[in-house]
C-alpha positions as CSV (number, residue, x, y, z in Angstrom):
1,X,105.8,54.7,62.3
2,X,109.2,54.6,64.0
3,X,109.1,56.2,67.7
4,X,112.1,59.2,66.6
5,X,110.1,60.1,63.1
6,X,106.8,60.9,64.6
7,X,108.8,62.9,67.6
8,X,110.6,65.1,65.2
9,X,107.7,65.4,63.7
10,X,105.6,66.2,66.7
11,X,107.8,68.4,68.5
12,X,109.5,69.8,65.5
13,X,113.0,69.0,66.8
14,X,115.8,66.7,64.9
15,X,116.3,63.2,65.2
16,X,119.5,63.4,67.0
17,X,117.8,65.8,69.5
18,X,115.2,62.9,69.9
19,X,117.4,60.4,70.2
20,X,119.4,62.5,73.4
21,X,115.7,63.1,74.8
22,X,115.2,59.0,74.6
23,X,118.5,58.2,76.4
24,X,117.8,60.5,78.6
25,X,114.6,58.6,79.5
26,X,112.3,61.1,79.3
27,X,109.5,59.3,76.4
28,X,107.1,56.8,77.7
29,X,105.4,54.4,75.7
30,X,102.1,53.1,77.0
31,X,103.8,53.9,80.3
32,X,106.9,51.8,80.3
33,X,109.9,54.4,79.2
34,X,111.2,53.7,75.6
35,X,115.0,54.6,74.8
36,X,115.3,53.1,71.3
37,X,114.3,55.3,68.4
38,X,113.5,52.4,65.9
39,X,110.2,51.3,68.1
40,X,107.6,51.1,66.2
41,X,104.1,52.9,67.1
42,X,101.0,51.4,66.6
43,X,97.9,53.7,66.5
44,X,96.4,53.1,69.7
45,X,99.8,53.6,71.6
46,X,99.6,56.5,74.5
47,X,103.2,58.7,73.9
48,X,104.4,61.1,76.5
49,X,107.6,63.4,76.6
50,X,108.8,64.0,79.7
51,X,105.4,63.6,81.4
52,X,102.9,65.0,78.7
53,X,100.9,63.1,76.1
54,X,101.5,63.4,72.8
55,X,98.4,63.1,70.6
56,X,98.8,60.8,67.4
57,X,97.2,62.4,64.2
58,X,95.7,60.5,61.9
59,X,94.5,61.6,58.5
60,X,94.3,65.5,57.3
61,X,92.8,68.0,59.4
62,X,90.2,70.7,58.5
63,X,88.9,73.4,60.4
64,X,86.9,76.8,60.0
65,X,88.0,79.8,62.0
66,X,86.3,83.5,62.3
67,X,88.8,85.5,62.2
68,X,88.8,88.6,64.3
69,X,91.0,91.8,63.5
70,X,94.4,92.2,64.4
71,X,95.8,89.0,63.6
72,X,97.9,87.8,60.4
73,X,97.4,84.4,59.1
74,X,100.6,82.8,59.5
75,X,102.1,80.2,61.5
76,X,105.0,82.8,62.7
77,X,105.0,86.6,62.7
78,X,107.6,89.0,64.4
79,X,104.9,92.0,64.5
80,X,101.7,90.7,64.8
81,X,99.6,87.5,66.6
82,X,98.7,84.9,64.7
83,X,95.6,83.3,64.2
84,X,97.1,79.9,65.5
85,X,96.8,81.6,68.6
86,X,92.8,80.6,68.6
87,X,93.5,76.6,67.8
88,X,93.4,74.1,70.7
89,X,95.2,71.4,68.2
90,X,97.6,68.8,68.4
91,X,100.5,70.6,66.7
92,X,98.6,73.1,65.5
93,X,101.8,75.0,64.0
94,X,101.4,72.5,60.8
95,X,98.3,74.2,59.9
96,X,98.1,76.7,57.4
97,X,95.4,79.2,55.8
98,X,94.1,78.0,52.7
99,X,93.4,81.6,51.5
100,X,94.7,84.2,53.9
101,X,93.0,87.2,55.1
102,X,94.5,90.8,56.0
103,X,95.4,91.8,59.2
104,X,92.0,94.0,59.1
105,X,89.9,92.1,57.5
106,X,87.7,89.5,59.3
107,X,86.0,86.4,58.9
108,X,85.9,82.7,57.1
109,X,89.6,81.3,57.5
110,X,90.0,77.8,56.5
111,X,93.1,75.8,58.2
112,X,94.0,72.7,57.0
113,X,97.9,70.0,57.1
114,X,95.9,68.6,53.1
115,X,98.3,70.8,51.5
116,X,96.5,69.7,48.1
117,X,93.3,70.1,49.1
118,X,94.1,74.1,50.4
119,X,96.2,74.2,46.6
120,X,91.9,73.4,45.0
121,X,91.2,76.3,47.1
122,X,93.7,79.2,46.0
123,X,94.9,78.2,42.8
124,X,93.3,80.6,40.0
125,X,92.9,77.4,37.9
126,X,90.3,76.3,39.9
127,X,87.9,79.8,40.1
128,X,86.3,79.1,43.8
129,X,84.8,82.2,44.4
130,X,84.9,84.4,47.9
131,X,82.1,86.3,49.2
132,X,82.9,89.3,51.0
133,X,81.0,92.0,52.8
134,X,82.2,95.4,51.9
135,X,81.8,98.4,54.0
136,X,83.4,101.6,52.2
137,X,83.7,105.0,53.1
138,X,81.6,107.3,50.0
139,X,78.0,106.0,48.7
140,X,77.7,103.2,46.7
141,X,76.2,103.7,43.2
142,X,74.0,101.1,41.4
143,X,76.0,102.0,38.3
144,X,79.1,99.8,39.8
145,X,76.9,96.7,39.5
146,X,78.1,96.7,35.5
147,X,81.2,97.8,36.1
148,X,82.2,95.1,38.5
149,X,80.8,92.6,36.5
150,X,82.3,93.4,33.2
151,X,85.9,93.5,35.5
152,X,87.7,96.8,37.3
153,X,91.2,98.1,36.2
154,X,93.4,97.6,38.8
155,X,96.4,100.2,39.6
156,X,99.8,98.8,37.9
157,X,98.0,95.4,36.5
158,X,98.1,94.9,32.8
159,X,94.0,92.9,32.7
160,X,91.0,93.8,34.2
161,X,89.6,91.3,37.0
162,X,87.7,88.7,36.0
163,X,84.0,89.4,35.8
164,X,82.7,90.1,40.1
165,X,79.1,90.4,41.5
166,X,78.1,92.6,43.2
167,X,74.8,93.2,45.5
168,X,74.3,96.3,46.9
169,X,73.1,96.1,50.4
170,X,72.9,100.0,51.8
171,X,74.5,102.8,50.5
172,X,78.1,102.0,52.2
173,X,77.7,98.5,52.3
174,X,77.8,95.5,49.5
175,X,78.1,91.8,48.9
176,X,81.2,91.4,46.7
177,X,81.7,88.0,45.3
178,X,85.5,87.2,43.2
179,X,86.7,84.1,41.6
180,X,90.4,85.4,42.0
181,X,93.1,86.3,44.7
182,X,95.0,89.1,43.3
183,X,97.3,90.9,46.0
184,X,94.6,92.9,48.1
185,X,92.2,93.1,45.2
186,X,88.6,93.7,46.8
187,X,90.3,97.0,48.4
188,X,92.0,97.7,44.9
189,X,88.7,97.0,43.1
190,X,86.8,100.2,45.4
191,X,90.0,102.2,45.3
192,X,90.2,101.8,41.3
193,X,86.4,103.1,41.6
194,X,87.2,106.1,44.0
195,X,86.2,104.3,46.8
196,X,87.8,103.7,50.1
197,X,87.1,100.0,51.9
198,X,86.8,100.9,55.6
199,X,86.0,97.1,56.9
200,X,86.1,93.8,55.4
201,X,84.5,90.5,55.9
202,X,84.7,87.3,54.2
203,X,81.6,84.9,54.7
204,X,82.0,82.6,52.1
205,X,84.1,80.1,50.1
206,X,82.9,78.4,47.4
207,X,80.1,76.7,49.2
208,X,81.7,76.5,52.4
209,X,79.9,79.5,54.3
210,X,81.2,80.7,57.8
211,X,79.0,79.7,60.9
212,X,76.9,82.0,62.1
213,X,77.2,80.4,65.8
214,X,81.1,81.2,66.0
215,X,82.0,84.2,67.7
216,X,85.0,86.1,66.5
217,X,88.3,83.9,67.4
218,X,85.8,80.6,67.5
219,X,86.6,77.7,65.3
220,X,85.3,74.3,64.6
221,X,86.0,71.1,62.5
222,X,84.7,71.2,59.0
223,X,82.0,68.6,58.1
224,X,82.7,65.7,55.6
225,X,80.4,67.5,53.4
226,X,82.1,71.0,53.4
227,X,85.8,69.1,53.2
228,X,84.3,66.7,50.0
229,X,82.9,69.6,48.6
230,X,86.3,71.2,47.6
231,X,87.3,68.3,45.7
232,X,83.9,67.6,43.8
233,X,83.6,71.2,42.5
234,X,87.4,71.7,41.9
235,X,87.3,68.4,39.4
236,X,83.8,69.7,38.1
237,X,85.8,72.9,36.9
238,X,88.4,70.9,35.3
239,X,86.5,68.4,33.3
């Protein structure tokens, strides 16, 4: 890759900014100071800008994050923190949430640059299912077992949701699992019900399930497993 691409990549700045940070001596290949834009990288090469190394990425990235409350998952927000606030990556800002979660809801986020891979996630095509762990404020009755699973109403939506399981756990706590991503929909499903969600957590998706070792704003790489998985059940569904 030519020296200016992968810095406007890197540092998200335009090639003719690049190219006035190279004649200005400030990029170092290998240690010997590189002012032409044209060079061309090889993996193994060790680039700094103006006296800090900048890591070459090779290949997607993907990584599991539990998310804690009180931050939105975007790359930029003016209001809130974002949850790229927790990743210790190489440009991390080219991550994104395949599947975003609420500012109060916590739990399984999965980051990821594979922009097709995170598409096999959210797309309704595909029907991966989410697991979520559903606090609400009145008792739970055993009677919403059928109702869920037959599909809920939702306020201002012209079809039901598609058919949802749920496991009752206490009487103000259950195990929702969904196959779709409507706009807020596990806390439209209760409120269609006359029930209010008072916390929210996702543990699952599909079959990628969230650690159990990493404490709320704690992330780690996904496995080869976990990242194959996603493609192996996504073509399995459209066979």
């Amino acid at each position: 890759m030519r020296l200016d691409k992968f810095l406007s990549q890197q540092l998200s700045i335009s090639r003719t900014i690049v190219g006035r940070e190279l004649r200005a001596a400030k990029v170092t290949v290998n240690g010997e100071i590189i002012k032409k834009g044209a060079y061309q990288l090889l993996p193994e090469d060790k680039v700094c800008y103006d006296g800090n190394v900048i890591k070459q990425i090779s290949g997607f990235r993907y990584f599991m994050l539990n998310k804690p409350v009180g931050y939105v998952c975007s790359t930029d927000d003016p209001d809130y923190p974002t949850i790229n606030y927790f990743i210790d990556e190489p440009v991390s800002h080219k991550l994104h949430a395949a599947g975003r979660l609420d500012l109060d809801t916590t739990g399984l986020v999965l980051l990821t640059d594979d922009g097709q891979w995170s598409h096999r996630i959210t797309s309704p095509r595909h029907h991966c299912d989410k697991t979520y762990v559903v606090s609400v404020q009145d008792a739970l009755s055993v009677s919403l077992i059928d109702a869920f699973s037959i599909g809920i109403m939702l306020h201002n939506e012209k079809k039901p949701t598609k058919p949802a399981k749920l496991e009752i756990l206490n009487k103000h706590t259950a195990r929702l699992t969904i196959s779709e991503g409507r706009y807020h929909q596990v806390k439209r499903m209760f409120a269609a019900v006359g029930n209010h969600v008072t916390s929210l957590h996702r543990e699952r998706i599909g079959r990628i399930e969230l650690d159990h070792v990493l404490e709320p704003g704690q992330y780690r790489p996904l496995t080869k497993d976990e990242i194959d998985w996603v493609y192996r059940n996504t073509n399995k569904n459209n066979a």
